[in-house]
Backbone atoms as SQL, in Angstrom:
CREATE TABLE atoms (id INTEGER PRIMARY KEY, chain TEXT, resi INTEGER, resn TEXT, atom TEXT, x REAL, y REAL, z REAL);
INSERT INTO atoms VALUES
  (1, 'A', 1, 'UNK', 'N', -27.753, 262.525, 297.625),
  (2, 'A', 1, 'UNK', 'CA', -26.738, 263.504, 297.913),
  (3, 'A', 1, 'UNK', 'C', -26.861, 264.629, 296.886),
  (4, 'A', 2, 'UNK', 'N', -27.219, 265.920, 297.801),
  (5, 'A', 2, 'UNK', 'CA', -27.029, 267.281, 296.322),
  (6, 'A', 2, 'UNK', 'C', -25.725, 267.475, 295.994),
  (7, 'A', 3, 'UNK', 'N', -25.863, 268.307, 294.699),
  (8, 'A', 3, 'UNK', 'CA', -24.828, 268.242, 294.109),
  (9, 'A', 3, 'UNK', 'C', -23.715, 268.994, 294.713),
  (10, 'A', 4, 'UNK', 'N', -24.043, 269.958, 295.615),
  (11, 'A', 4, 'UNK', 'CA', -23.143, 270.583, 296.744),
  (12, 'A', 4, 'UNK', 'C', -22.346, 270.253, 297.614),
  (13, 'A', 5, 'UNK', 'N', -23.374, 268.653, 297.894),
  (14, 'A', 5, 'UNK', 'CA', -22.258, 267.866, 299.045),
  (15, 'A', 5, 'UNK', 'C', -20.987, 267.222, 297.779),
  (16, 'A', 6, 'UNK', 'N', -21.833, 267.059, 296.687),
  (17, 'A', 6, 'UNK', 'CA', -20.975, 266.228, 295.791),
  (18, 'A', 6, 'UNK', 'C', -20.019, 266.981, 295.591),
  (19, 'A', 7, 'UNK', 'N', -20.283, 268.318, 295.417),
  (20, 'A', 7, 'UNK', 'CA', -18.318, 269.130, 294.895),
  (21, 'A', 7, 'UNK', 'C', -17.845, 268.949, 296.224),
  (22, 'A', 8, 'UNK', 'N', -18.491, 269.276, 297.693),
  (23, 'A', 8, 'UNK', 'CA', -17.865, 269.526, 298.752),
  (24, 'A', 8, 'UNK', 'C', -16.982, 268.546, 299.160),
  (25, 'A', 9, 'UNK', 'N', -17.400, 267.178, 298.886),
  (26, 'A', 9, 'UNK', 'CA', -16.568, 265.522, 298.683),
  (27, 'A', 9, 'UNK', 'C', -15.304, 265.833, 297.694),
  (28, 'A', 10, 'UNK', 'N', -15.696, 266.299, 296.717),
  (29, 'A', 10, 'UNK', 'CA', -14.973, 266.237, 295.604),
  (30, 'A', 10, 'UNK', 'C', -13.513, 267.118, 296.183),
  (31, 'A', 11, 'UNK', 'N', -14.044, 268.126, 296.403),
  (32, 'A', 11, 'UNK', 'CA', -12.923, 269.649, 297.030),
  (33, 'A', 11, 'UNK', 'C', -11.641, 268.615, 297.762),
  (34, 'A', 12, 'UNK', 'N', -12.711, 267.975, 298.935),
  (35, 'A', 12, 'UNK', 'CA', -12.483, 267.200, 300.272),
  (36, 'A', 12, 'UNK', 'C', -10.989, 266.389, 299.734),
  (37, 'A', 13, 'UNK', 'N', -11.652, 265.551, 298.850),
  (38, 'A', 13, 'UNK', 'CA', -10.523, 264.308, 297.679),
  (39, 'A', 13, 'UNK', 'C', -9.339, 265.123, 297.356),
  (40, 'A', 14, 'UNK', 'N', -9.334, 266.100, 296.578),
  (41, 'A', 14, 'UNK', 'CA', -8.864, 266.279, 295.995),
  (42, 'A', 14, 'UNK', 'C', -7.409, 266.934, 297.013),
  (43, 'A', 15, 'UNK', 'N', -8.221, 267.854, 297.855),
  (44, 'A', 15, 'UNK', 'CA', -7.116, 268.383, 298.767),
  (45, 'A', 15, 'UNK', 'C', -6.247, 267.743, 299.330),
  (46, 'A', 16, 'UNK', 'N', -6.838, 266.450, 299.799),
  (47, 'A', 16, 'UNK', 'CA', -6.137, 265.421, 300.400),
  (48, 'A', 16, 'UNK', 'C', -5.012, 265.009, 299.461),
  (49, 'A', 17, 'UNK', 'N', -4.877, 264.849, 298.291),
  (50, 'A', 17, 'UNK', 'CA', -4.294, 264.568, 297.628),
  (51, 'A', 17, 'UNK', 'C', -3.226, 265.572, 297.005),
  (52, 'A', 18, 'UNK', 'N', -3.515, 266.673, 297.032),
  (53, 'A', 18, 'UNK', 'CA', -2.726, 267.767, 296.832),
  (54, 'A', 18, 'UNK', 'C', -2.079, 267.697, 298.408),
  (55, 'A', 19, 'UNK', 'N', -2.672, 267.536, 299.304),
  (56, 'A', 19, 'UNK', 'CA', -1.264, 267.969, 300.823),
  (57, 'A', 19, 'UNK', 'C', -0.077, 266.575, 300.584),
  (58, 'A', 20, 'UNK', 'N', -0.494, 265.221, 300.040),
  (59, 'A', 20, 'UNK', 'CA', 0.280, 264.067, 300.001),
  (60, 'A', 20, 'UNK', 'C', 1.484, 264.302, 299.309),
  (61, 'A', 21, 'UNK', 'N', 0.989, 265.043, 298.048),
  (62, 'A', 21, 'UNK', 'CA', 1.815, 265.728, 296.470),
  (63, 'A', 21, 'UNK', 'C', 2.848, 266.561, 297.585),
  (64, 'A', 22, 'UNK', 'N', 2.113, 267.873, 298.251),
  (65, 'A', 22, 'UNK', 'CA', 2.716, 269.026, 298.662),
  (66, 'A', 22, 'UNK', 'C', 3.569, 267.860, 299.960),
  (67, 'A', 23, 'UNK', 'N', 3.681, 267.340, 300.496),
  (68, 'A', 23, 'UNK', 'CA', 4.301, 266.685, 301.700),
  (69, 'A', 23, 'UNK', 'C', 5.745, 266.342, 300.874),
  (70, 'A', 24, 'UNK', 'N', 5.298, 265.192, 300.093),
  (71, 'A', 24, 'UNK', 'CA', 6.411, 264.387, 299.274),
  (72, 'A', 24, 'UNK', 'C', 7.066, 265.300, 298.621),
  (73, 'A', 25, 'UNK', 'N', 6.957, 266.791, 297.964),
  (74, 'A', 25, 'UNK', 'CA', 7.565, 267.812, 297.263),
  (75, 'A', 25, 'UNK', 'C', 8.495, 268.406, 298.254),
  (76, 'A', 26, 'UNK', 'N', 7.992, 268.413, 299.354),
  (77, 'A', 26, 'UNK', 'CA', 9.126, 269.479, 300.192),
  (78, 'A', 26, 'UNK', 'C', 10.083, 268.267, 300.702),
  (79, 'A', 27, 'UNK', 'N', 9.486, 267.200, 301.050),
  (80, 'A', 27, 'UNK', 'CA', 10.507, 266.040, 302.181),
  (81, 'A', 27, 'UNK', 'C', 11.569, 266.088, 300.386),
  (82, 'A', 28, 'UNK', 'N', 11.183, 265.551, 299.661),
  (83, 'A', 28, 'UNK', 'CA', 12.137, 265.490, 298.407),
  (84, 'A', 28, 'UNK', 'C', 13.519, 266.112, 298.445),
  (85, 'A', 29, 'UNK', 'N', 12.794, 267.472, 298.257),
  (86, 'A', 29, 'UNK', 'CA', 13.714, 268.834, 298.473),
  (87, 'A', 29, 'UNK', 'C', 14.584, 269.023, 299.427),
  (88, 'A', 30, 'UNK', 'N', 14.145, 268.742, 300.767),
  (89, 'A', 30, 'UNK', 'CA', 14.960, 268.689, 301.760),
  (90, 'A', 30, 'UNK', 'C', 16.118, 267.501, 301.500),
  (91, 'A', 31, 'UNK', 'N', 15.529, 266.197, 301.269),
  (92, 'A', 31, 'UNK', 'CA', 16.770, 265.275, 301.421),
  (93, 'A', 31, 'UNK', 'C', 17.637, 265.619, 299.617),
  (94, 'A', 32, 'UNK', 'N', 17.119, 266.522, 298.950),
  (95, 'A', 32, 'UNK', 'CA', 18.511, 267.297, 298.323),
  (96, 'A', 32, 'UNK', 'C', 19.209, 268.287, 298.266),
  (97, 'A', 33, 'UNK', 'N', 18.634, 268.471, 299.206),
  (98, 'A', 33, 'UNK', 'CA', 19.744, 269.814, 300.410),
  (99, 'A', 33, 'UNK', 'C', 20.418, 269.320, 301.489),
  (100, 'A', 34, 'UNK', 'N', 20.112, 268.320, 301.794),
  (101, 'A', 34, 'UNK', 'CA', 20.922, 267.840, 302.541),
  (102, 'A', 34, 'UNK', 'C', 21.979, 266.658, 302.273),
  (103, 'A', 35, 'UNK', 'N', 21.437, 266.249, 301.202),
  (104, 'A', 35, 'UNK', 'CA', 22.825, 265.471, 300.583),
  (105, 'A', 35, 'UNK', 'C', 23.301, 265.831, 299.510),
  (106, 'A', 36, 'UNK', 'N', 23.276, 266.772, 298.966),
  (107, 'A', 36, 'UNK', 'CA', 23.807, 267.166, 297.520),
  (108, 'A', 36, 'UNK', 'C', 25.584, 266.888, 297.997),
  (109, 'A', 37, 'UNK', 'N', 26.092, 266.826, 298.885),
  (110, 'A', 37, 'UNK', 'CA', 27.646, 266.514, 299.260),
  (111, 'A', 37, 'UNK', 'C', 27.592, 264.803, 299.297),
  (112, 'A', 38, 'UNK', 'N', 26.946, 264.279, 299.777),
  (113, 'A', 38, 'UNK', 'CA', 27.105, 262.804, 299.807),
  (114, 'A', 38, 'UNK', 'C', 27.060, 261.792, 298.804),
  (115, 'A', 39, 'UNK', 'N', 25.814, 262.074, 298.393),
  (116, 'A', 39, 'UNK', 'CA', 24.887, 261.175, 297.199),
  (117, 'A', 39, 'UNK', 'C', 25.828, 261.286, 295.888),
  (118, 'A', 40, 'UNK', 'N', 25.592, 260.109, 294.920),
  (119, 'A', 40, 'UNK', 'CA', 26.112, 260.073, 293.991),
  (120, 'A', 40, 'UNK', 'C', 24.999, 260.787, 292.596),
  (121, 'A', 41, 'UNK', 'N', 25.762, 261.344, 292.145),
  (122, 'A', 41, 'UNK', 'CA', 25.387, 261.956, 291.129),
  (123, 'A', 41, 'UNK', 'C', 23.727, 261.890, 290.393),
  (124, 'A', 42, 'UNK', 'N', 23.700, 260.391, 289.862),
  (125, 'A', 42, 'UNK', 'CA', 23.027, 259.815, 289.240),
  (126, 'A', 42, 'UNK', 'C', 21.392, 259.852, 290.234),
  (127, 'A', 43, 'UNK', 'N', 21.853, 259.947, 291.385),
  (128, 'A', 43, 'UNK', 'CA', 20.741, 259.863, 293.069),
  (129, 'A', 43, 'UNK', 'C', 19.975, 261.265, 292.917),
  (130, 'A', 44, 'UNK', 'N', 20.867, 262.272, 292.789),
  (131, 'A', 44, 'UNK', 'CA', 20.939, 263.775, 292.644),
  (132, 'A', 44, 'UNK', 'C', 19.868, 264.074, 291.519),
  (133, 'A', 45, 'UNK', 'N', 20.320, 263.752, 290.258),
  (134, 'A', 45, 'UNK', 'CA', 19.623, 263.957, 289.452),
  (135, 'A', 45, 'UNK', 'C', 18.104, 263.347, 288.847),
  (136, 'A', 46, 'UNK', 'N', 18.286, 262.462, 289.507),
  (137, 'A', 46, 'UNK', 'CA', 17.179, 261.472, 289.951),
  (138, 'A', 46, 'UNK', 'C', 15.955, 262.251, 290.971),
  (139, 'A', 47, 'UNK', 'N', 16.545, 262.847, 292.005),
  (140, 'A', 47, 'UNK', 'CA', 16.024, 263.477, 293.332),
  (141, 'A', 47, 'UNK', 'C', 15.207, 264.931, 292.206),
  (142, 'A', 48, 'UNK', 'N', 15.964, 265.711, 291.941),
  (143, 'A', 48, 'UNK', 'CA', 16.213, 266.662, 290.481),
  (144, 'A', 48, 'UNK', 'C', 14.703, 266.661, 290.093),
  (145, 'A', 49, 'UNK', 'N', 14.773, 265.037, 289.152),
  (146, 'A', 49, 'UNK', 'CA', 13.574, 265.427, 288.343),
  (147, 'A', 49, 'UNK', 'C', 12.556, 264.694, 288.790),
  (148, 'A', 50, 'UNK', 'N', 12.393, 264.062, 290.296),
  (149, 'A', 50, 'UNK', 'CA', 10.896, 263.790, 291.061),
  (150, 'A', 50, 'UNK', 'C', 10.682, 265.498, 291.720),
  (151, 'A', 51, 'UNK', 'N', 11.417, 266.187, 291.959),
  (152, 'A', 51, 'UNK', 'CA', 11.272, 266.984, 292.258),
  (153, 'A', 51, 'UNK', 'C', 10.336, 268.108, 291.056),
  (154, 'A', 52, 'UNK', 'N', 10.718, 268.037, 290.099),
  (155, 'A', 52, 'UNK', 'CA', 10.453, 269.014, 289.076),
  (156, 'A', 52, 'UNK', 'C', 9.056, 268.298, 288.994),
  (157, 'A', 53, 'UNK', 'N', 8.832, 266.840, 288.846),
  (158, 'A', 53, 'UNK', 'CA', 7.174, 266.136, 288.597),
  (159, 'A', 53, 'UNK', 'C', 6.696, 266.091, 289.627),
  (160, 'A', 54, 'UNK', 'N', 7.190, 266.780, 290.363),
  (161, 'A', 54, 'UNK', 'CA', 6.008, 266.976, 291.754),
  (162, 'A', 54, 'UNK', 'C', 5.287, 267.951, 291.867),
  (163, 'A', 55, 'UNK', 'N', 6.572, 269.047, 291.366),
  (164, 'A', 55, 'UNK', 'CA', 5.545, 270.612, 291.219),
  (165, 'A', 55, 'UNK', 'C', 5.374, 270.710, 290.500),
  (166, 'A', 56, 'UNK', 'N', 5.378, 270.492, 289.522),
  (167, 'A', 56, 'UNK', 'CA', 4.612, 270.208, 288.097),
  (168, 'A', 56, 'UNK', 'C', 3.244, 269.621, 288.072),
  (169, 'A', 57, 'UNK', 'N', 2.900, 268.210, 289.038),
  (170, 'A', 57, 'UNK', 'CA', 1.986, 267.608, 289.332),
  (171, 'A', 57, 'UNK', 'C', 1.639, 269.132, 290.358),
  (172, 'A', 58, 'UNK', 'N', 1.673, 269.479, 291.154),
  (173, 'A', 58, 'UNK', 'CA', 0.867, 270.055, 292.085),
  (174, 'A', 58, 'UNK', 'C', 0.320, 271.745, 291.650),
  (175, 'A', 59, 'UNK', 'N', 1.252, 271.751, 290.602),
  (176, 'A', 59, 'UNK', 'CA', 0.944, 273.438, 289.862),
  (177, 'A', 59, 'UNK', 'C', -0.286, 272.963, 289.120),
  (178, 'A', 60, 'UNK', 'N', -0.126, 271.961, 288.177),
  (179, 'A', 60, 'UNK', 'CA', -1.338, 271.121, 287.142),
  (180, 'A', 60, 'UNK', 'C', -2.772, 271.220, 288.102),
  (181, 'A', 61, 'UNK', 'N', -2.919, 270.672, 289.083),
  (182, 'A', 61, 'UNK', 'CA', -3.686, 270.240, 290.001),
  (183, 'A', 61, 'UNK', 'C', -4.346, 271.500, 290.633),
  (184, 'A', 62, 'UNK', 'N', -3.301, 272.497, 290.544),
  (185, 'A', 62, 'UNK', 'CA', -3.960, 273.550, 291.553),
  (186, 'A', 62, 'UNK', 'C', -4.925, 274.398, 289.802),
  (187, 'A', 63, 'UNK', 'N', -4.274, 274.310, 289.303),
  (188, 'A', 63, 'UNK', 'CA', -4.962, 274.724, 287.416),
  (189, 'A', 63, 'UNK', 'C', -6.096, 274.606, 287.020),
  (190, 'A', 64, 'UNK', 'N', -6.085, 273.382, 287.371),
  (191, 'A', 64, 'UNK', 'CA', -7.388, 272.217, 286.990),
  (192, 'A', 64, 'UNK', 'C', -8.387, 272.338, 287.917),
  (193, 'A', 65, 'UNK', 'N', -8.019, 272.644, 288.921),
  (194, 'A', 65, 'UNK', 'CA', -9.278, 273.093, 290.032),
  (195, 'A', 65, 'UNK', 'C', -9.697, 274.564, 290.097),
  (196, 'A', 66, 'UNK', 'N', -8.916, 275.481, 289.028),
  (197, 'A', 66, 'UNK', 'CA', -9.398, 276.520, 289.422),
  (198, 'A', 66, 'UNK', 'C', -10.204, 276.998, 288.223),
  (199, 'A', 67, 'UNK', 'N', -10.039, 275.726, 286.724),
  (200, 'A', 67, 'UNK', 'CA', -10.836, 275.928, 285.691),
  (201, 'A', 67, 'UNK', 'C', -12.063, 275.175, 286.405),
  (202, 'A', 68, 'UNK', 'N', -12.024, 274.264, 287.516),
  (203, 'A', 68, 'UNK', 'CA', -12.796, 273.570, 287.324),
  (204, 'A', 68, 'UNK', 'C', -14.193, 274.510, 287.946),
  (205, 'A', 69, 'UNK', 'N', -13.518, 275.418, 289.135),
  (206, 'A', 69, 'UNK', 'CA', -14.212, 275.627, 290.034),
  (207, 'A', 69, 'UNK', 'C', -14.755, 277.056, 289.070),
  (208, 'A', 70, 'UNK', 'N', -13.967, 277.710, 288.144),
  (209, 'A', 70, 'UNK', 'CA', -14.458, 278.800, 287.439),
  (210, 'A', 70, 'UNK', 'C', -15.976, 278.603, 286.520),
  (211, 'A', 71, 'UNK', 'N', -15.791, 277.078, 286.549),
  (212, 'A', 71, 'UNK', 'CA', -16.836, 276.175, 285.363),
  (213, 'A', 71, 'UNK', 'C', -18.270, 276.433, 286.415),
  (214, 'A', 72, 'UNK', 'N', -17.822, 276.207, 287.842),
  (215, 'A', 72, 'UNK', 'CA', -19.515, 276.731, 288.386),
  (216, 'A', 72, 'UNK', 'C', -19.373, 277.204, 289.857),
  (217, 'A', 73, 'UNK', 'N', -19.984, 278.488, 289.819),
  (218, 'A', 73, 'UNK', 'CA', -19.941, 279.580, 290.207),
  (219, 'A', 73, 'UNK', 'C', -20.642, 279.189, 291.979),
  (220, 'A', 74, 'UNK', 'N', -20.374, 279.737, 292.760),
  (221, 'A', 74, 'UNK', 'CA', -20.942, 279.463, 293.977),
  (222, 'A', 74, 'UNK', 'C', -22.311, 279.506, 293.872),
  (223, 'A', 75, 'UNK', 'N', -22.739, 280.589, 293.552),
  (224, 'A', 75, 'UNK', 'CA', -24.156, 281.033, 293.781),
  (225, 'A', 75, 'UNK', 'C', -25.025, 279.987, 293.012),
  (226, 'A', 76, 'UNK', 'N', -24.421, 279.486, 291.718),
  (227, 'A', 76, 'UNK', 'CA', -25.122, 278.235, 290.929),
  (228, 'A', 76, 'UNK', 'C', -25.554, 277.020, 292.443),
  (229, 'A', 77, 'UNK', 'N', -24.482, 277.074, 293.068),
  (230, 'A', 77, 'UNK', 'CA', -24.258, 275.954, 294.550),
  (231, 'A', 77, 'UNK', 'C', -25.567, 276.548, 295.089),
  (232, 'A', 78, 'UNK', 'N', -25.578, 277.130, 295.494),
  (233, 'A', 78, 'UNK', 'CA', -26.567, 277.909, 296.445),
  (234, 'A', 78, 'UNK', 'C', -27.944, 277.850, 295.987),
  (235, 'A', 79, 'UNK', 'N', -28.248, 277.990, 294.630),
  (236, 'A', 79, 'UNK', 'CA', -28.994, 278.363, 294.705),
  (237, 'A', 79, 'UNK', 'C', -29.706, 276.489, 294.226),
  (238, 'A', 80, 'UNK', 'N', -29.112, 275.607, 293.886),
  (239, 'A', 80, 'UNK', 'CA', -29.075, 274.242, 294.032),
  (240, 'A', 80, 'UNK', 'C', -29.783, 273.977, 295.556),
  (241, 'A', 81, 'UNK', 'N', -28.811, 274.086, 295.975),
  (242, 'A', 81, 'UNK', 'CA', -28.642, 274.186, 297.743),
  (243, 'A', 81, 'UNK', 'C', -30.459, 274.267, 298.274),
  (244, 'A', 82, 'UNK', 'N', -30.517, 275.802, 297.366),
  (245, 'A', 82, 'UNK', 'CA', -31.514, 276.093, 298.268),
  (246, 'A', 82, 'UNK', 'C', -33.001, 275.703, 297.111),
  (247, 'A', 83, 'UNK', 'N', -32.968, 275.514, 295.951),
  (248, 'A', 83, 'UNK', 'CA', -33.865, 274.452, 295.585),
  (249, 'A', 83, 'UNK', 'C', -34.734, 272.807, 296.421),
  (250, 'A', 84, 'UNK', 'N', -33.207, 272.618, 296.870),
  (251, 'A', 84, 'UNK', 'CA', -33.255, 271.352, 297.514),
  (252, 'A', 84, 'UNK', 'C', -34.628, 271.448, 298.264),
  (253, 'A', 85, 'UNK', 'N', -34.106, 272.595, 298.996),
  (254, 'A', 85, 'UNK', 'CA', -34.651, 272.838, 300.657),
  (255, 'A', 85, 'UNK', 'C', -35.933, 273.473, 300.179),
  (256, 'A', 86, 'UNK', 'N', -36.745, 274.021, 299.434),
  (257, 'A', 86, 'UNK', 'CA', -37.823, 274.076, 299.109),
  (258, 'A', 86, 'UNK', 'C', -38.664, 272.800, 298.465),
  (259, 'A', 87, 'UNK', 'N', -37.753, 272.212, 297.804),
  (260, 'A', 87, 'UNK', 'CA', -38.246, 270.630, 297.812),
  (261, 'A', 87, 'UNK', 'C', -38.736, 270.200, 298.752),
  (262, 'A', 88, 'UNK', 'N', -37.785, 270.222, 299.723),
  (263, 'A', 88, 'UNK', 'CA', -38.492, 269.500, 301.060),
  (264, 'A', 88, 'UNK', 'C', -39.701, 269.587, 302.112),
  (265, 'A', 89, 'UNK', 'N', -39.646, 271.187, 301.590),
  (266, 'A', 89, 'UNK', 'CA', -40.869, 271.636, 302.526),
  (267, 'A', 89, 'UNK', 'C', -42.046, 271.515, 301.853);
C-alpha cells in the first residue's frame, strides 16, 4: 500500500470519527434545550460540560489534522503517487 492510500485510510478514520464526535455534540445540545425546564440541575450541568468536551474534542481534532496535513503537502502525495507508477512500468 503507497503511502497515499495510507493518508487516504487515515483521512477516511479519522472523519468517521469526527462525524460520531460531531453527531453526539449536537444530539447533546439539543436534549439541553429541550429540557433545561425539566431536568434537575445537577443533569444540566452534567449535559453543560459533555457538551463543552465534545467541542473541545472536535475543535482539537479538526487542529491536529490541519498541523498534520500542513506537515505534507499534496504535491509531496503526488509526486509519491507518481514515483510508484514509474516503478511499475
Amino acid at each position: 500500500m503507497s503511502e497515499l492510500d495510507v493518508a487516504k485510510e487515515k483521512i477516511a478514520y479519522l472523519k468517521v470519527w469526527l462525524g460520531i464526535l460531531l453527531v453526539t455534540d449536537i444530539s447533546t445540545f439539543g436534549w439541553l434545550v429541550s429540557n433545561v425546564d425539566t431536568s434537575a440541575a445537577l443533569l444540566l450541568w452534567a449535559g453543560v460540560v459533555v457538551v463543552l468536551a465534545l467541542t473541545f474534542g472536535i475543535s482539537s481534532s479538526i487542529e491536529n489534522g490541519r498541523s498534520q496535513a500542513s506537515s505534507r503537502t499534496l504535491d509531496e502525495y503526488s509526486d509519491i503517487d507518481a514515483l510508484r507508477l514509474c516503478r511499475e512500468l
